[in-house]
C-alpha positions as CSV (number, residue, x, y, z in Angstrom):
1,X,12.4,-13.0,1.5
2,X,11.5,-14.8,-1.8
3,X,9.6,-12.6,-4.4
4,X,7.5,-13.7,-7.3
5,X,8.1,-11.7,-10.5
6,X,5.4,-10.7,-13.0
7,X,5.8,-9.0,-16.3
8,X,1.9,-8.1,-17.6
9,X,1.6,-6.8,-21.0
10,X,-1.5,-6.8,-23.8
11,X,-1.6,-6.5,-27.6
12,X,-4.2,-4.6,-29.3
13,X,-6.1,-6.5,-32.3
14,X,-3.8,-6.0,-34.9
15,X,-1.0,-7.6,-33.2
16,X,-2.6,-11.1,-32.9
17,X,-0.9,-12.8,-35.8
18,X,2.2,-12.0,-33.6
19,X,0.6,-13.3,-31.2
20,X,-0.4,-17.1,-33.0
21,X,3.5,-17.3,-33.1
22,X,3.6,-16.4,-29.2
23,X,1.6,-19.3,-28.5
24,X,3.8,-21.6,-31.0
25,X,7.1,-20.7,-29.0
26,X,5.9,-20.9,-25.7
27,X,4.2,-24.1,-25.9
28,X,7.2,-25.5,-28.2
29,X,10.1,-24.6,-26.7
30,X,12.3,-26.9,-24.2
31,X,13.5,-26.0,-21.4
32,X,16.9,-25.7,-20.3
33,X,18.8,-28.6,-19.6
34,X,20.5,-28.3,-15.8
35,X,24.3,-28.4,-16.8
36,X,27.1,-25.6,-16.8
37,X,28.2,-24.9,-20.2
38,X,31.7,-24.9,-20.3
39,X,31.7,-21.1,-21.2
40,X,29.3,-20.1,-19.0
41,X,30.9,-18.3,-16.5
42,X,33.4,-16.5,-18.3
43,X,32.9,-12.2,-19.3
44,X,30.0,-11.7,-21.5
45,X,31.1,-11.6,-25.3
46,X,31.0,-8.3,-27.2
47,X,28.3,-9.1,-29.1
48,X,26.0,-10.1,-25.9
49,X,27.2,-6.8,-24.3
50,X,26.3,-5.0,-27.3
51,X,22.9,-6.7,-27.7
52,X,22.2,-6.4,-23.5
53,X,22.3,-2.7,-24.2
54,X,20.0,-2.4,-26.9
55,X,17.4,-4.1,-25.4
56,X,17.7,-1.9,-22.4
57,X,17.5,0.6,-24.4
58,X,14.2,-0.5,-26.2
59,X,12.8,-2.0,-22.8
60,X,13.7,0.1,-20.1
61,X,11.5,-2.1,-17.5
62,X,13.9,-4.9,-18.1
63,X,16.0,-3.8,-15.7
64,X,13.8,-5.4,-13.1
65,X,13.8,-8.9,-13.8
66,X,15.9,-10.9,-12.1
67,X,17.9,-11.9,-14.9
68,X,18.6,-8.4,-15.3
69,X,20.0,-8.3,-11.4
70,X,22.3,-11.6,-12.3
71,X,24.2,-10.2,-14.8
72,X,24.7,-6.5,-13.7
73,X,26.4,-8.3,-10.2
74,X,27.9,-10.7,-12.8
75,X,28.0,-10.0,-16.3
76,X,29.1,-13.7,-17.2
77,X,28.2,-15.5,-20.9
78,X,25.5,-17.4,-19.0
79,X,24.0,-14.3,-17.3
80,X,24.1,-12.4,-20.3
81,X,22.5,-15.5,-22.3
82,X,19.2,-15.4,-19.7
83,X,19.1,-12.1,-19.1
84,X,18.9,-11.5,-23.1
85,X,16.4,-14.8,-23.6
86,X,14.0,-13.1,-20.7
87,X,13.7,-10.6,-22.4
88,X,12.7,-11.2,-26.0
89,X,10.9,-13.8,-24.6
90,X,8.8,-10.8,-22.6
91,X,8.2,-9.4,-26.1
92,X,8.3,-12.0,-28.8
93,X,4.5,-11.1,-29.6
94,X,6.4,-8.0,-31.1
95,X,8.5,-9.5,-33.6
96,X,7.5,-11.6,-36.5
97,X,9.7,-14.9,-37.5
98,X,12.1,-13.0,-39.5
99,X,13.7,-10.8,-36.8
100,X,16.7,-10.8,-35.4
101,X,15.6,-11.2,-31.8
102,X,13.7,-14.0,-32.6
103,X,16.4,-15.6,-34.8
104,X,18.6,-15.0,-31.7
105,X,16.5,-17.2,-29.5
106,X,16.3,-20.2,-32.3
107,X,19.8,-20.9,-32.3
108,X,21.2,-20.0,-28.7
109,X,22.9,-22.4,-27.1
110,X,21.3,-25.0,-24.7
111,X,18.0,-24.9,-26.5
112,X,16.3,-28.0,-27.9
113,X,12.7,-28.6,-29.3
114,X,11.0,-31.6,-28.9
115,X,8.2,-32.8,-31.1
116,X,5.4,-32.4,-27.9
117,X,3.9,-29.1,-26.6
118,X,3.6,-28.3,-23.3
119,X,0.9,-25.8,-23.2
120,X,-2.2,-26.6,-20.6
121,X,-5.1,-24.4,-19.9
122,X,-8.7,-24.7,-17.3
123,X,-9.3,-27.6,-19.1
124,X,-7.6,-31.0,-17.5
125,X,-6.6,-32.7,-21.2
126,X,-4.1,-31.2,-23.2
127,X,-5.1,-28.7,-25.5
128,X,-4.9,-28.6,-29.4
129,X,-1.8,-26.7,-30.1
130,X,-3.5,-25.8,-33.6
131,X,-7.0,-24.6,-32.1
132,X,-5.4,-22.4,-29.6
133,X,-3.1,-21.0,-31.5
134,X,-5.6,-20.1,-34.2
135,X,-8.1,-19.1,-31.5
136,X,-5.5,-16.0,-30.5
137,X,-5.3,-15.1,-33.9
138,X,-9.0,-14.9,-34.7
139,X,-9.9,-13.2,-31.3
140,X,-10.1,-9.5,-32.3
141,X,-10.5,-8.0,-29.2
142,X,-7.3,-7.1,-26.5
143,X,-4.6,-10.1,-25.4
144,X,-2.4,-9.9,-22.3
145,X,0.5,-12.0,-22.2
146,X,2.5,-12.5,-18.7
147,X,5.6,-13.9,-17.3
148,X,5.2,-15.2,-13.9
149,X,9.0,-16.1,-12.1
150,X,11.0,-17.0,-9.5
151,X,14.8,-17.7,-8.4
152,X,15.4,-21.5,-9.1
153,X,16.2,-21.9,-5.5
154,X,13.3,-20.9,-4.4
155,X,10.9,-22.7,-7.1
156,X,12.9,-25.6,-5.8
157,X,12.6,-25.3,-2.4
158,X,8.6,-24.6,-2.9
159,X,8.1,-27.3,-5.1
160,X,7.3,-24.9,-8.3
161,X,9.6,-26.3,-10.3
162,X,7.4,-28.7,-12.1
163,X,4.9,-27.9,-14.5
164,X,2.1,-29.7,-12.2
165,X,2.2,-27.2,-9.8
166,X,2.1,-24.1,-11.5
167,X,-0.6,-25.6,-13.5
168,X,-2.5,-26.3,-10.5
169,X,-2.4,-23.1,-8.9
170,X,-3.7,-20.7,-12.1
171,X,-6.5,-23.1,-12.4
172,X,-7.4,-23.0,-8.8
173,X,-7.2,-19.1,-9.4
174,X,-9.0,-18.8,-12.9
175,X,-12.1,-17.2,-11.0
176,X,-10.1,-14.4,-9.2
177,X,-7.9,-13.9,-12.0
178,X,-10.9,-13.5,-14.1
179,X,-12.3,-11.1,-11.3
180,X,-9.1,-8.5,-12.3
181,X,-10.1,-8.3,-15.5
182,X,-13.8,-7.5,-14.8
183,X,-15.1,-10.7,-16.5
184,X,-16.7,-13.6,-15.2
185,X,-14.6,-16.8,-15.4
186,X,-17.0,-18.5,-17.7
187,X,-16.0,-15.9,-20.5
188,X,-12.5,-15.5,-19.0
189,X,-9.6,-18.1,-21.8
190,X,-6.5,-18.5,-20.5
191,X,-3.4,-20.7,-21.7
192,X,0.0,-21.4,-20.4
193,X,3.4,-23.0,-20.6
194,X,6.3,-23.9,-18.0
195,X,10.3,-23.0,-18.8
196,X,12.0,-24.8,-16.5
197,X,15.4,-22.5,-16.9
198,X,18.5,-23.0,-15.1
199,X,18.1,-20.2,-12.7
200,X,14.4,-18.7,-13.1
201,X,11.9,-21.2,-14.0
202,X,9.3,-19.0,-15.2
203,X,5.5,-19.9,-16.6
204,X,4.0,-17.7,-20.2
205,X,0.5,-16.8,-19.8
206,X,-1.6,-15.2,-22.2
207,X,-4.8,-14.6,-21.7
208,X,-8.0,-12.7,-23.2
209,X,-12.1,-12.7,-22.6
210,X,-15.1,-13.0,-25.3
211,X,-15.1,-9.9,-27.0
212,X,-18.6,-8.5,-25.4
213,X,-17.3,-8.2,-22.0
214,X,-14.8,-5.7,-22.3
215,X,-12.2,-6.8,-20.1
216,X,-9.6,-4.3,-18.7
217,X,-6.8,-4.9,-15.9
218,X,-5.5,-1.7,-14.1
219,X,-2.2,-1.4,-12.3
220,X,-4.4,-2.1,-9.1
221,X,-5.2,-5.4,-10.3
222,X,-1.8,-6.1,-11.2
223,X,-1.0,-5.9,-7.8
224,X,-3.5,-7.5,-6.5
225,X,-3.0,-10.6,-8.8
226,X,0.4,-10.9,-8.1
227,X,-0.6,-10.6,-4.0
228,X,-3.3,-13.5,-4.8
229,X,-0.3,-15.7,-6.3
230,X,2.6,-14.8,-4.0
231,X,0.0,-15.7,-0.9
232,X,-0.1,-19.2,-2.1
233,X,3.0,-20.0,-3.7
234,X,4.5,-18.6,-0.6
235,X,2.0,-19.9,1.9
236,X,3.7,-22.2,4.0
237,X,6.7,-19.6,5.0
238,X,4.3,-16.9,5.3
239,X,2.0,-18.2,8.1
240,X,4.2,-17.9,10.4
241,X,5.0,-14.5,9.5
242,X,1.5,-13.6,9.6
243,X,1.1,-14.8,13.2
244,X,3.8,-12.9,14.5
245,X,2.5,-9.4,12.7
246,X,-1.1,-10.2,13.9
247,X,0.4,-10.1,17.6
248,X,2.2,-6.9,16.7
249,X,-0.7,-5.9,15.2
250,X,-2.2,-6.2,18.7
251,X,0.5,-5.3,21.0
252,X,0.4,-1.7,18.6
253,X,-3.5,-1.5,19.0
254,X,-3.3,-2.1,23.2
255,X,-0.1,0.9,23.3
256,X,-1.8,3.6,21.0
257,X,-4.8,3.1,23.0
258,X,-3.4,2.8,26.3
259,X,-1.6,6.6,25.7
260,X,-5.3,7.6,24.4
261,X,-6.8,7.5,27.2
262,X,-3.7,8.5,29.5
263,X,-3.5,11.8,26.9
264,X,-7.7,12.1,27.8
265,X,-7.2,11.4,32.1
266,X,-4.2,14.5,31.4
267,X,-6.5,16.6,30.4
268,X,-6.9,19.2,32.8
269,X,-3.9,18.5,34.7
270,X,-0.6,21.1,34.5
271,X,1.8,20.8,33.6
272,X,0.8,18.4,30.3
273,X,2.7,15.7,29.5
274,X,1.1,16.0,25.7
275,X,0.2,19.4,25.2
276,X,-0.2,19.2,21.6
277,X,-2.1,15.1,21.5
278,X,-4.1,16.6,24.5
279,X,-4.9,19.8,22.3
280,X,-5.9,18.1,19.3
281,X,-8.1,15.7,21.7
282,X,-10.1,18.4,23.0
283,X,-10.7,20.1,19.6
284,X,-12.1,16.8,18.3
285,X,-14.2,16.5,21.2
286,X,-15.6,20.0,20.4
287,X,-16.2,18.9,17.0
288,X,-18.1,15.4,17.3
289,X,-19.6,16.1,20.9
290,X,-23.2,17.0,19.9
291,X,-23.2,14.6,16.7
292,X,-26.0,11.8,16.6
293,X,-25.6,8.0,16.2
294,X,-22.3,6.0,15.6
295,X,-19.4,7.7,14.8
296,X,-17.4,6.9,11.6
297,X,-14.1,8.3,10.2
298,X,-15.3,7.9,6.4
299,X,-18.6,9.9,6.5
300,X,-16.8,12.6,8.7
301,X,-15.7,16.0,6.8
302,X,-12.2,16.8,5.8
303,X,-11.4,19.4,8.8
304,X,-12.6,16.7,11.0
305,X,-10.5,13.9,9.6
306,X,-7.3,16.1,9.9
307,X,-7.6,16.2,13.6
308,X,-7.9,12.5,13.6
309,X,-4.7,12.0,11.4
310,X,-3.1,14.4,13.4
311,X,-4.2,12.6,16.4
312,X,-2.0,9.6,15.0
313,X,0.7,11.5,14.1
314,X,1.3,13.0,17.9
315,X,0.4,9.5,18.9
316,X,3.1,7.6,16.6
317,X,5.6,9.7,18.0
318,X,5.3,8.2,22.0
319,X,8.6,6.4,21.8
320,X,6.2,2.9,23.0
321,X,4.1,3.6,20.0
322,X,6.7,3.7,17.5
323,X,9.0,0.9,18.5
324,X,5.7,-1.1,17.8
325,X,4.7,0.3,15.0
326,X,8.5,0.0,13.6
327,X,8.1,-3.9,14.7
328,X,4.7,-4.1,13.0
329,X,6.4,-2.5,9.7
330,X,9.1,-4.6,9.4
331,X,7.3,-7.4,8.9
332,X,5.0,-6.3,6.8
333,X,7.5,-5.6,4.5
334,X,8.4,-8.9,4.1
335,X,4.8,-10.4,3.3
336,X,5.2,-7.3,0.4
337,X,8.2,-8.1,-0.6
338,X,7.0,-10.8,-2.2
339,X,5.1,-9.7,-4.4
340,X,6.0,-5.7,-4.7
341,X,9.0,-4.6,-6.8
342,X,9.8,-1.6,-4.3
343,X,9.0,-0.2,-0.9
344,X,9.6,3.0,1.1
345,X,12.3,3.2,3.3
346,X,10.6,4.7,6.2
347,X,7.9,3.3,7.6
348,X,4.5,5.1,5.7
349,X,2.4,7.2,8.1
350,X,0.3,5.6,10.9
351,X,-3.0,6.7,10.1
352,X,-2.5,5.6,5.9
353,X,-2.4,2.0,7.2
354,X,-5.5,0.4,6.0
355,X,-4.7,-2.4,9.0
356,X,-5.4,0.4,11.8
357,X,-8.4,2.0,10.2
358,X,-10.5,0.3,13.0
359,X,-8.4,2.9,15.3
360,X,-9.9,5.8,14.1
361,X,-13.2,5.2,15.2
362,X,-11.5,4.4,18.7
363,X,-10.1,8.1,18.5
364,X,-13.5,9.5,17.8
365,X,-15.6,7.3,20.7
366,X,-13.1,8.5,23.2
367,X,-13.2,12.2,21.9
368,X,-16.5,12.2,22.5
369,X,-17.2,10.4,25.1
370,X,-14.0,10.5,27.4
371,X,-12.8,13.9,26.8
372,X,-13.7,16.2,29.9
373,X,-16.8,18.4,28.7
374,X,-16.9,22.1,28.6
375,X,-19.2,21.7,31.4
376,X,-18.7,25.7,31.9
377,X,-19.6,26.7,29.0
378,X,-23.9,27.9,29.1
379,X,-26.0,28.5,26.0
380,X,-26.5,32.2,25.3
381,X,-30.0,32.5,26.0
382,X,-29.7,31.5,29.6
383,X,-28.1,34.7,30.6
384,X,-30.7,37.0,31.5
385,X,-28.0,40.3,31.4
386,X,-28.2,41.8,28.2
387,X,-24.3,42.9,29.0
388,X,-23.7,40.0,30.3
389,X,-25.0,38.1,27.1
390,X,-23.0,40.4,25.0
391,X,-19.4,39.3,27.2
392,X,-20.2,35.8,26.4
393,X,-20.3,36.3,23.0
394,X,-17.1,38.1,22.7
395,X,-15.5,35.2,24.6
396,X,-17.1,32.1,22.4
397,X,-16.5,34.4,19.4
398,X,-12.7,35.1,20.6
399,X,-12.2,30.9,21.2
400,X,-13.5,30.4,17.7
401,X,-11.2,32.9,16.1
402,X,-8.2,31.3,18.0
403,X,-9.2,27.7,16.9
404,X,-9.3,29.4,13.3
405,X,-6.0,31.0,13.7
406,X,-4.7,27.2,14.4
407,X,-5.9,26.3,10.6
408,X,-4.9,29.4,8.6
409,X,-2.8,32.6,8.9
410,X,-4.7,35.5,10.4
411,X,-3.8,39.2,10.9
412,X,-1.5,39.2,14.5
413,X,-3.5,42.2,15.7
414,X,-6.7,39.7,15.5
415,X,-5.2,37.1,17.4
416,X,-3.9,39.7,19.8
417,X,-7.6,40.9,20.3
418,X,-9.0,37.8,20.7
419,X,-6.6,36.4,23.3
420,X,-7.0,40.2,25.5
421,X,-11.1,39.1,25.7
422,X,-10.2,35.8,26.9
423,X,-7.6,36.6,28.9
424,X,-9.7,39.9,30.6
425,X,-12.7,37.6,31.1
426,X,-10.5,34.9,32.5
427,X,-9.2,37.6,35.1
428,X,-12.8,38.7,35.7
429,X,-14.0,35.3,37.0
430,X,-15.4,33.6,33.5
431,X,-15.5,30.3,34.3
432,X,-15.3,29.3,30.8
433,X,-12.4,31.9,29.9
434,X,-10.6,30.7,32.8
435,X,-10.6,26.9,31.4
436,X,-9.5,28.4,28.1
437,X,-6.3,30.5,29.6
438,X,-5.1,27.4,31.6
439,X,-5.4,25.1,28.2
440,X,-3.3,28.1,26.4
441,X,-0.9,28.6,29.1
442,X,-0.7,24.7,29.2
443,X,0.0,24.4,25.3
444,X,2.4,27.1,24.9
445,X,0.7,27.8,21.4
446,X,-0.7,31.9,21.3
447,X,0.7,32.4,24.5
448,X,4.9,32.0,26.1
449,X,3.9,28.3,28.1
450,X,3.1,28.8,31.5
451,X,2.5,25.5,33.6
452,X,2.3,27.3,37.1
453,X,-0.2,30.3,35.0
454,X,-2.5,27.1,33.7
455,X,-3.2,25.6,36.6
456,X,-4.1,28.6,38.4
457,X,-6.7,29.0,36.1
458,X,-7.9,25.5,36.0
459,X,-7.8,25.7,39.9
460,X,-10.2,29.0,39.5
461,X,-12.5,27.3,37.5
462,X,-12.7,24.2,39.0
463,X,-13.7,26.1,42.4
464,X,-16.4,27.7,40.2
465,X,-17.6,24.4,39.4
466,X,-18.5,22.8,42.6
């Protein structure tokens, strides 16, 4: 998939006399004629090999430009010539007229200047080259410069190889662009030139805010400006890529919770089919039960969100589930491609999806409203036996230490204790210890798994039940 390529940057005060030269260049300078040079694609000279490696060694982050990719599968003359012109172009703002970098970019080959500028900003006439560039030096708050690129065959193809175009689009975006920065667009000042080069035609930005504002752009909003661009510039090849992940989307939503509620109807049967989803289903359904209102996964506590997650975890791993989700991932990876310079190799964990949120409350509604409720289990003060009151609470206060033991390490001998109360109730005829054995037998978690044990028990207190 195409990408769109963005290099931000920003110079503190004392660099904006640098910066009034930045503005020269960039509005000043042609752009490259379309012709092979007759050297072009033979080795890089010495001297360009020698200068590629400096500047990798002063700019490490170089090594992402495309330019950069070019001439490390090819290290040709021509390569080496963009790859070194990119760069100092990234940092001119650093140098003043004198230096060598700058000197280097004067008199490479291929570059002409013409008497006209080619800067544009918000404003539909053509600026004063002058009063811009002596409205960056006087500003004495922070500057941020850009570089916004693409491969030449794709500006082609997408019709941003023309000035017009990319003019268009920042001035269609000067309010959201403004938005990053924290300022409102009417103190937001933005100015820009188009390269047309041979292989990545590329647009200079620099841009800055009235002094009283404060503007700041994080790394979030880098990404989120680059989304905003790469959305539009790539529109036209992305709708239909965002039709087919919105029926993914769907397909994925309809699986997950289709084995929900198959995990929830499994409940009480033996052997499980999902021990461990079935588990963690009935320990969320203890834990949100008795809450009031409308469930929601943000305002819930940590412990509680864990089950959830975990929830998605077992659920991602139904071999239906995951062949969606993998089908869902792949391509959402290429609407980020466009725009991100990296991306995991495996698919990132179901429940971290920001897409699927909505699912979580799913989870929770069916937790406490499909689960099978502990019907057996009574409150303490409706036994009227004193002993028997006391053998209740040594089998509620035996399940709690087992749910415990699930969480954190305790002493084996604890564990031990706790499962002989449940167990020895269970065998007495304890309704509710007898639902708890058949769920441990079932899970195969404190106790060796024992499907023909578990539904013995279930069978007992079902009986008790009716």
């Amino acid at each position: 998939m195409a990408k769109l390529v963005t290099k931000w940057r920003y110079l503190k005060p004392d660099a904006a006399r640098h910066a009034q030269a930045y503005i020269r260049y960039i509005a000043t300078r042609e752009g490259v004629e379309k012709y092979v040079e007759e050297n072009g694609a033979r080795p890089a000279a010495q001297a360009q090999r020698v200068l590629v490696e400096k500047l990798l060694r002063d700019f490490p982050d170089a090594r992402r430009s495309f330019e950069y990719e070019d001439y490390a599968r090819r290290p040709t003359v021509r390569n080496a010539s963009e790859f070194i012109t990119r760069t100092l172009e990234e940092h001119l703002e650093l140098f003043d007229a004198r230096s060598n970098y700058v000197s280097y970019i004067a008199q490479r080959p291929r570059v002409q200047r013409s008497g006209a500028h080619g800067l544009f900003t918000q404003e539909e006439d053509a600026p004063d080259l002058n009063a811009a560039a002596r409205a960056v030096s006087e500003h004495d708050g922070n500057i941020w410069t850009c570089i916004l690129s693409l491969r030449r065959e794709d500006a082609a193809r997408l019709s941003y190889d023309k000035a017009d175009a990319w003019r268009a689009l920042l001035r269609a975006n000067a309010a959201e662009i403004a938005a990053r920065f924290n300022v409102p667009v009417g103190s937001f000042h933005w100015c820009g030139a188009f390269h047309n080069e041979a292989h990545h035609p590329h647009v200079h930005l620099v841009c800055y805010a009235d002094r009283v504002q404060k503007p700041a752009l994080t790394k979030e909003g880098v990404v989120q400006l680059r989304s905003l661009l790469a959305r539009q510039i790539f529109r036209d090849e992305l709708d239909a890529i965002y039709i087919r992940q919105s029926q993914s989307r769907d397909e994925l939503r309809d699986l997950f919770s289709a084995r929900l509620k198959e995990a929830v109807a499994g409940m009480r049967d033996a052997p499980a089919e999902m021990p461990v989803l079935e588990s963690l289903l009935e320990r969320l359904s203890e834990e949100v039960r008795d809450r009031k209102g409308k469930l929601r996964y943000g305002y819930l506590p940590w412990p509680v969100k864990s089950i959830v997650d975990s929830i998605f975890s077992e659920l991602e791993k139904q071999p239906q589930v995951k062949a969606a989700y993998s089908a869902w991932w792949e391509l959402r990876k290429t609407v980020l491609s466009t725009y991100r310079d990296s991306l995991p190799e495996q698919a990132p964990p179901l429940h971290t999806q920001k897409e699927f949120r909505h699912l979580k409350n799913i989870v929770l509604r069916i937790a406490k409203e499909g689960c099978p409720a502990p019907e057996l289990e009574q409150e303490f003060d409706a036994v009227q036996d004193p002993q028997d009151r006391g053998a209740q609470h040594a089998v509620y206060g035996a399940k709690r230490l087992l749910d415990a033991a699930r969480e954190e390490e305790y002493p084996d001998e604890d564990v031990q204790a706790a499962l002989r109360t449940l167990l020895g109730a269970a065998e007495r005829g304890d309704a509710y210890a007898q639902y708890q054995a058949g769920k441990l037998y079932r899970e195969g978690y404190f106790l060796p798994r024992d499907d023909a044990g578990a539904k013995m028990f279930f069978e007992r207190a079902t009986k008790q039940e009716s």
